[in-house]
N, C-alpha and C positions, 0 to 999 in steps of 0.2 A: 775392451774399451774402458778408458778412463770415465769417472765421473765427471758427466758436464754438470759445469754451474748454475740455474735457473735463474733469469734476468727478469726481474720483477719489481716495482715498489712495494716496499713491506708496509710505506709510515706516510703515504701521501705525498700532495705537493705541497708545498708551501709558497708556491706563487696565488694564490688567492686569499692571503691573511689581512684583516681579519676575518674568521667564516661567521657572518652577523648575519640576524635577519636583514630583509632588503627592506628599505623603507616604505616603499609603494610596492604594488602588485604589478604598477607598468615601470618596466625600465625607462632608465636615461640614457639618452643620445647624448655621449662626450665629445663625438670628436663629428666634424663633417668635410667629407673630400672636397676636393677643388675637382670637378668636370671640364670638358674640352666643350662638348655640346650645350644646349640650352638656349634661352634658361628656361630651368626647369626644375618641380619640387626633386630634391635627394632623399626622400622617403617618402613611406607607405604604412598604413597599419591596418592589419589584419587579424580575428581570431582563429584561434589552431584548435580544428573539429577533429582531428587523428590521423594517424597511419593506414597506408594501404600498400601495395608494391603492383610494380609494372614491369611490361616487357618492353623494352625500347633499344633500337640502336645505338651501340656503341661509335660515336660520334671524336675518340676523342683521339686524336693520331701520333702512334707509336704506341699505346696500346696492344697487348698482345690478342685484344678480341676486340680489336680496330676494324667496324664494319659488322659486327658480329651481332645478333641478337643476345639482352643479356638481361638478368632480372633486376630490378633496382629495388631498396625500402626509397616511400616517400613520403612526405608531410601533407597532408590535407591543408589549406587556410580558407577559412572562412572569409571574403574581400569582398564587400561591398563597396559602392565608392566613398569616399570621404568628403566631407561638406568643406568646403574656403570659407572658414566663417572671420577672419581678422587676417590684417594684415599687420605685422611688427619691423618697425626700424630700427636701426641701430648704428650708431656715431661710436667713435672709440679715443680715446683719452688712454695717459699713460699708467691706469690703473683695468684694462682692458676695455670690453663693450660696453654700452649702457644704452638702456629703450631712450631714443628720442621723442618714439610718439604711435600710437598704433591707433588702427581704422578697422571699426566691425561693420560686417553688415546690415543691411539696414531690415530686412525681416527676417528672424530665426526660428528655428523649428520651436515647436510648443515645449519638446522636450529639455531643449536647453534651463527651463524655468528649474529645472533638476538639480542645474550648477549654479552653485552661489558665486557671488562678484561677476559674474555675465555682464559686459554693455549693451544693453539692448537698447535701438533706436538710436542710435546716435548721428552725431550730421556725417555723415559718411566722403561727401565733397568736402568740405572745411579742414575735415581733417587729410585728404586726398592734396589739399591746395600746399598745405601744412606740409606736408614733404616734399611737393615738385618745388616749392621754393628754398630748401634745405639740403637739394639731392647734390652738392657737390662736397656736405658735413658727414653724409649717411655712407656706411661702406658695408652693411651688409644687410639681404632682407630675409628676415623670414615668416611662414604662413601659420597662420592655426590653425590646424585641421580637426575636424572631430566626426568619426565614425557613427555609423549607424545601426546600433543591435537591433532595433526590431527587424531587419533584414536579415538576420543570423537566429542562428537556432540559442545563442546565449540568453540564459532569464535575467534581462535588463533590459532597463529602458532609458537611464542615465546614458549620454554619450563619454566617452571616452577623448581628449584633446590630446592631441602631439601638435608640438612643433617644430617644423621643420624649415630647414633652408633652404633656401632658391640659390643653386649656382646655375656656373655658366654664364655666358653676354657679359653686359655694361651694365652698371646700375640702371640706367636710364632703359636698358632692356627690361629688365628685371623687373623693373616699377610699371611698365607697361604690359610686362605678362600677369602679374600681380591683377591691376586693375580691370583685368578681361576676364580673373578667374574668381573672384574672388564672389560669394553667394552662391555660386556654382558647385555640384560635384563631381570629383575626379574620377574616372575608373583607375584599377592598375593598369591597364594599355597606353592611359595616359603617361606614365612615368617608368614603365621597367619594360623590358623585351623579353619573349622567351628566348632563351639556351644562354640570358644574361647570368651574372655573377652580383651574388649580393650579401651582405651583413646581416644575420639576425642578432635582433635584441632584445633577450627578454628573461624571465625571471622564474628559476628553477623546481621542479614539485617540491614542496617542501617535507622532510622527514622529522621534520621533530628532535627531540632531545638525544643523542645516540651517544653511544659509546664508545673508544678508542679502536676498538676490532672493526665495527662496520663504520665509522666516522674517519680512520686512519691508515686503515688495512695494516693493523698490527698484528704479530702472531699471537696465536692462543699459546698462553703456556700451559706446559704439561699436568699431567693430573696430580701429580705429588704438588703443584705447587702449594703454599702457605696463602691464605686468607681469598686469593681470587685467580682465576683462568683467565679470565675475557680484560686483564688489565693491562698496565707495562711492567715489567720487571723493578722501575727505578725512577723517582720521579729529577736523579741529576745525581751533581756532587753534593758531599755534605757542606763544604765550608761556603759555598756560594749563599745561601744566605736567601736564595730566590728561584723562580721555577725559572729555567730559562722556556722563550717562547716557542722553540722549534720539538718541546718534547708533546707527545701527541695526549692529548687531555680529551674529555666527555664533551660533550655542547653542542653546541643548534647543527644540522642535517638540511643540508637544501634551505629552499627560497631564497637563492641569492641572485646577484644579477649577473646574468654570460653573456656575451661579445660569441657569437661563432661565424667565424671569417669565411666568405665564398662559399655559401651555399651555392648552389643552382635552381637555376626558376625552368621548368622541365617546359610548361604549360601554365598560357592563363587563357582558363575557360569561362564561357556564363552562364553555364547548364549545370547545377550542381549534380542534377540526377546522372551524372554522367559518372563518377567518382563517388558517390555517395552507394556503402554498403547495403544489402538489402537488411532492412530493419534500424535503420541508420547506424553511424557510428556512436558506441557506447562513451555514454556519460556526456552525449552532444547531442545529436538525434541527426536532422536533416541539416544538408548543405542547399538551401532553396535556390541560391541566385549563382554570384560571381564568383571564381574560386581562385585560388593557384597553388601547383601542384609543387613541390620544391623537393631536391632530390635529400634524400638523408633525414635526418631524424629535427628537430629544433625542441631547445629547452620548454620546459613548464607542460602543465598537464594540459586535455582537455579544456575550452571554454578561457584562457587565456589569453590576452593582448599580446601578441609579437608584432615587433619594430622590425620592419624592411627597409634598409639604408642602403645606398651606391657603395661599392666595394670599398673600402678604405685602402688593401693591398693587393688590386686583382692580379692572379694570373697574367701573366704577358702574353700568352697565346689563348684565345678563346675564340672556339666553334661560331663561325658567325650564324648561321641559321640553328633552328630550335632543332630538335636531336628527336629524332620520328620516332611516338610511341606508338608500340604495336597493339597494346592489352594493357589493360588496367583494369585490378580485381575488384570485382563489386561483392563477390559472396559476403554472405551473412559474418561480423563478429560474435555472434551471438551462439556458436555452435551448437544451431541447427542444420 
C-alpha cells in the first residue's frame, strides 16, 4: 500500500481574525431570528456549572442507532428564572434602530443597587402611555432581563443584564405581552421546549499569551533546527517589506466570543439534585434550583454566563417531543 496523506490543519483557521481578548465576559447577541410563534422573549441566560453524560434514546431518524440507547456528553446550566426589569423601544430611521423610550419597573431588587445608571422608581404608566401613543413609529421591542446568582452556586451578588427581543405577533401583541410580564420572573419553560434547537453564546476559557505550535497548530521543527523548535520556519518574503496576516504569530489564547449553532436542550428540570454530582461539580459546587441539561459541550469554563438564543439556522426536521433520558451520572468528579 501506498502512502496515505494525513488530512489535518497544521496553521489553524483563520476565519476568526482578529484572536483579541473579548471585551466583556458576557457575550453579545448580533443577530435575532424572526419566529412564527409568540410573542415571545428569543432568549435566555444561564450559568454553565459542568459536564456530565447520560443515557437517553436515540430520537433522531435515519440514524443508524435510530431508537437505540446511546451515551451522550452534556452541559450542566445553572437557570434560575430572570427578572423583566425594563422594557426598551425602538423606531428605526435610515441610519438603522434608535431607543425611543424605555419603562422600568417600578420596585427592584436590593441588589440592583450593585449596577450603576439603574432607573429606579420611575413613572412606570407615563412612560407605558408614552409608547401606546407611538406604537405605529416603534418596530421593534425588546426586554431587559437580569439573572439571579444568589440562586446559583456563582460567588456573586451583582446581577447580570441581557437584552433581549420579543418576536413573534404585532407590535401591539408584543406591547401587551411586554406589559403582563414585565416585574415578573421568567422560568426557561417559559421561553424554550425540551428536544428544542438553540444558539449558545458565550465567551471562551481563556489561555493566555501562547505560541505559534499550541496557538496555530504549527509543526515543531526538527531538532537540528537554528535558534528555535516551537517557532515557524519563515516569517514571509523578503521584499514585502511587511508580515503578512495569515502567517501564524505568538498572542492572546482563548477569551473570545463563540456563536455555537443548534445545540439541543435534552431537559429542563427544577431539581438541581437530580444532575448534580455527588460532591458537587468542581469549581461550582451545587446546582440548587432550575437547570437545563444541553447536549454537547458549550464554551467558557465553569461559573460563566451563557446566552441561550432561538435557532438562527435550525435544522429543518426536528424531533417534536423531548428525547427520553434513561440515566444521567451523578458520581463523584472528585475521584472518589
Amino acid at each position: 500500500m501506498g502512502h496515505r496523506k494525513k488530512h489535518a490543519p497544521k496553521r489553524g483557521s483563520l476565519a476568526y481574525l482578529p484572536r483579541g481578548r473579548a471585551s466583556s465576559p458576557l457575550g453579545r447577541v448580533r443577530y435575532w431570528p424572526e419566529v412564527a410563534e409568540g410573542p415571545v422573549l428569543l432568549g435566555f441566560a444561564a450559568y454553565k456549572a459542568g459536564m456530565t453524560y447520560a443515557v437517553m434514546v436515540n430520537d433522531i431518524a435515519g440514524s443508524l442507532s435510530y431508537g437505540k440507547e446511546v451515551v451522550s456528553p452534556m452541559t450542566v446550566l445553572d437557570a434560575p428564572p430572570v427578572l423583566v426589569c425594563s422594557v426598551r423601544a425602538y423606531t428605526k430611521d435610515v441610519s438603522g434602530l434608535k431607543t425611543f423610550t424605555e419603562a422600568w419597573a417600578k420596585s427592584l431588587p436590593k441588589d440592583f443597587d450593585r449596577i450603576p445608571m439603574i432607573k429606579q422608581n420611575e413613572n412606570l404608566e407615563e412612560n407605558f402611555r408614552k409608547i401606546e401613543e407611538s406604537l405605529d413609529k416603534i418596530v421593534e421591542f425588546r426586554a431587559l432581563v437580569a439573572t439571579q446568582p444568589r440562586l446559583t452556586s456563582v460567588p456573586k451578588k451583582k446581577p447580570d443584564i441581557m437584552e433581549i427581543k420579543v418576536g413573534g405577533g404585532t407590535i401591539q401583541q408584543q406591547f401587551e405581552y411586554l406589559k403582563n410580564i414585565i416585574g415578573k420572573t421568567l422560568a426557561a419553560t417559559d421561553i424554550f421546549k425540551e428536544g428544542r434547537f438553540v444558539d449558545i453564546i458565550a465567551i471562551t476559557k481563556g489561555k493566555g499569551f501562547q505560541g505559534p505550535v499550541k496557538r496555530w497548530g504549527v509543526r515543531i521543527l526538527q531538532d537540528k533546527s537554528r535558534k528555535t523548535k516551537r517557532g515557524i520556519g519563515t516569517l514571509g518574503a523578503w521584499g514585502l517589506g511587511r508580515v503578512l496576516y495569515t502567517v501564524p504569530r505568538a498572542g492572546q489564547m482563548g477569551y473570545h466570543q463563540r456563536t455555537e449553532y443548534n445545540k439541543r436542550i435534552l431537559k429542563i428540570g427544577e431539581d438541581g439534585s437530580e444532575v448534580t454530582p455527588k460532591g458537587g461539580f468542581l469549581r461550582y459546587g451545587l446546582v440548587k434550583g432550575d437547570y437545563i441539561l444541553v447536549q454537547g459541550s458549550t464554551p467558557g469554563p465553569a461559573k460563566r454566563l451563557i446566552k441561550l438564543r432561538y435557532p438562527a439556522r435550525a435544522p429543518k426536521t426536528v424531533p417534536e417531543p423531548a428525547p427520553q433520558i434513561t440515566y444521567v451520572s451523578v458520581e463523584s468528579h472528585q475521584g472518589k
